[in-house]
C-alpha positions as CSV (number, residue, x, y, z in Angstrom):
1,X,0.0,0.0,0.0
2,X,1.7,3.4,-0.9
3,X,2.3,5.8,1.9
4,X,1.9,9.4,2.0
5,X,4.8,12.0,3.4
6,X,5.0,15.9,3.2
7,X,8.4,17.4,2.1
8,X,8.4,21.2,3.4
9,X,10.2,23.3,1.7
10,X,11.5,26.4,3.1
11,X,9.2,29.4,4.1
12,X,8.4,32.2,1.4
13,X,8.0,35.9,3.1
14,X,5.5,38.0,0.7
15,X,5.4,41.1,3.0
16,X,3.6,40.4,5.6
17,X,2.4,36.8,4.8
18,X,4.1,33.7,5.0
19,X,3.9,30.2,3.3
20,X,5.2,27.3,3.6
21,X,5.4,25.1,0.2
22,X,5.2,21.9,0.2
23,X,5.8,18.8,-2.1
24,X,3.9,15.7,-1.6
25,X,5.9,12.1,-1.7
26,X,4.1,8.7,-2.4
27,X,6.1,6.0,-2.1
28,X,5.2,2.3,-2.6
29,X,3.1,3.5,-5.0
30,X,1.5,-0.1,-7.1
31,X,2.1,-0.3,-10.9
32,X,0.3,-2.1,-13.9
33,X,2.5,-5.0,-15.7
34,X,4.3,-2.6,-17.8
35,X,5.7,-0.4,-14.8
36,X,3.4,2.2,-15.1
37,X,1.6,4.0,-12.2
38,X,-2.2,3.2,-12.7
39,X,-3.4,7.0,-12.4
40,X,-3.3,9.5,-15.3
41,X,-0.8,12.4,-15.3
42,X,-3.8,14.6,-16.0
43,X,-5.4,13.5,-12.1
44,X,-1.7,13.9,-10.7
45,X,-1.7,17.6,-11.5
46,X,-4.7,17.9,-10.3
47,X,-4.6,16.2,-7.0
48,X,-1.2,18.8,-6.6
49,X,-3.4,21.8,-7.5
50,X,-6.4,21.4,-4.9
51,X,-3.9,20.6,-2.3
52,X,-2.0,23.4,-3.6
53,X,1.3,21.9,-3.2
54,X,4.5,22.4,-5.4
55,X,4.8,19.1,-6.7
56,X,3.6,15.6,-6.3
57,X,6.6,12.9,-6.6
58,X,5.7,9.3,-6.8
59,X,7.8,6.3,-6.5
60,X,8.0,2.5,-6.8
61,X,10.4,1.6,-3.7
62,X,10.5,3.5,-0.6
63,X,11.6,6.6,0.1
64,X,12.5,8.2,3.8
65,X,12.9,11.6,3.6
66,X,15.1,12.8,6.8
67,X,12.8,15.5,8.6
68,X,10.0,12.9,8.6
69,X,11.8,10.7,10.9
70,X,11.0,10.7,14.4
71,X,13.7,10.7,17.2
72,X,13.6,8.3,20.4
């Protein structure tokens, strides 16, 4: 089953406001015989605007980004 993780980029200052980007990371993502992940690019881009994040990457094995882990 393909897990979901948030990458934060760092913080943008537009005057007063502030945002934080973010891209989102699906790893153990499921693909069809031919190696190829079973959702359109068209619903990927998408997905990445209503969540509004920067970019959506998707892979087959798994990824562990750093500032996800937790320390004991």
């Amino acid at each position: 089953m393909a897990r979901l993780q948030i990458l934060e980029l760092p913080t943008e200052h537009h005057g007063d406001d502030m945002i934080t980007p973010f891209v989102l990371v699906i790893d153990e993502v499921d693909t069809d015989p031919d190696g190829k992940v079973m959702m359109k690019a068209a619903d990927w881009e998408a997905t990445r605007d209503r969540l509004g994040a920067r970019a959506i990457l998707i892979f087959e094995e798994t990824v562990e980004i750093p500032a996800n882990e937790v320390s004991p």
